[in-house]
N, C-alpha and C positions, 0 to 999 in steps of 0.2 A: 467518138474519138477521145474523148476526156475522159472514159475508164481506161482505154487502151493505155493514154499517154499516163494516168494515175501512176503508175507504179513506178516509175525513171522520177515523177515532179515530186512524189513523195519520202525519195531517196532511198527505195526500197531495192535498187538496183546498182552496181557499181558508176559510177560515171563513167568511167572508161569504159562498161561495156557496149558503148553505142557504138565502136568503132572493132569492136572483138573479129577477128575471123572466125574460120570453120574449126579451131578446136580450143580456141583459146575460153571458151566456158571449162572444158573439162580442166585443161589446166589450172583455171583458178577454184574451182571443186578441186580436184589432188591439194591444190597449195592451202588448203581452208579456208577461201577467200570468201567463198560464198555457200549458202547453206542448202541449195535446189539449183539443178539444172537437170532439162531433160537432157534422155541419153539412148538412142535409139539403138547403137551399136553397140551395146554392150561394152565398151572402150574401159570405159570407167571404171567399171563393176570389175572390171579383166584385170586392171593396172591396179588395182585397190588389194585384190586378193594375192595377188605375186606379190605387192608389194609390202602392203601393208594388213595381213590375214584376221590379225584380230582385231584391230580397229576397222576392216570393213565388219566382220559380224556382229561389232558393238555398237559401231556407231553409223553403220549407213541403214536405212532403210527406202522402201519400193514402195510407193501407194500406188493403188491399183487405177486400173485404165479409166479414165474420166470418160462420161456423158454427155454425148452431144444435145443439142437444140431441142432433139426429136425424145430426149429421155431414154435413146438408146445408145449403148457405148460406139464414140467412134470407133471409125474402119481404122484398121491395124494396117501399116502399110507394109508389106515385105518385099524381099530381095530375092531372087533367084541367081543364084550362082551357078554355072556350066562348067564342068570337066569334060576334056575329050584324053581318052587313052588312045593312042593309033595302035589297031591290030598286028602293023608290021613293025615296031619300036623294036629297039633293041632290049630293054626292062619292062614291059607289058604287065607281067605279074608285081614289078614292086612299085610300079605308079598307080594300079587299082591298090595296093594295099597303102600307099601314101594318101591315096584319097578314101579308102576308109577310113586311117588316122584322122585328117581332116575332120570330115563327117561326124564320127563319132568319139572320141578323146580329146584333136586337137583344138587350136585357138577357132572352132567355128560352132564346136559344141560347148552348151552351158552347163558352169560350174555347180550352180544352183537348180537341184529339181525340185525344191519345194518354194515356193509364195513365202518371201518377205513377209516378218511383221510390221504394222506401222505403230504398234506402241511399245 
């Protein structure tokens, strides 16, 4: 418990963030507030690059997946997301081709296909 707790006692953590919700890390990474937070949904990485293009590819970087217990890297957890098109729709052909977009272009596909540097 006193590694765990180490890092809020040693004021390595905002005070405020004990009471943070579900996005308010990312916000305060957007606002500089703080210098690491994980980010599982790519949110970040998204709103960084629209927003801000060359200060994400200067100044953010990705370390790569950590090391469990066993010296094997943790399980990656993922999301499966379902589309149903109905065969009798009235736009059949441009709802497969909106969930192509999706898929492949839009906000579900990543901007980055190569591995961050960390230095």
């Amino acid at each position: 418990m006193d590694s765990y707790t180490a890092i809020y006692r040693q004021g390595c953590t905002p005070p405020g963030s004990l009471t943070w919700g579900n996005i308010d890390n990312n916000e305060q990474f957007h606002a500089q507030k703080v210098v690491m937070t994980q980010n599982l949904t790519l949110s970040v990485a998204n709103a960084l690059t629209r927003e801000r293009p060359d200060g994400y590819d200067e100044n953010v970087a990705t370390i790569g997946w950590p090391l469990g217990p066993s010296g094997k890297l943790f399980p990656i957890v993922g999301l499966v997301f379902s589309a149903v098109v109905f065969k009798d729709g009235s736009n059949v052909a441009a709802a497969q081709d909106f969930i192509r977009f999706l898929a492949r272009e839009g906000w579900l596909a990543s901007r980055r296909t190569r591995p961050r540097s960390t230095s």
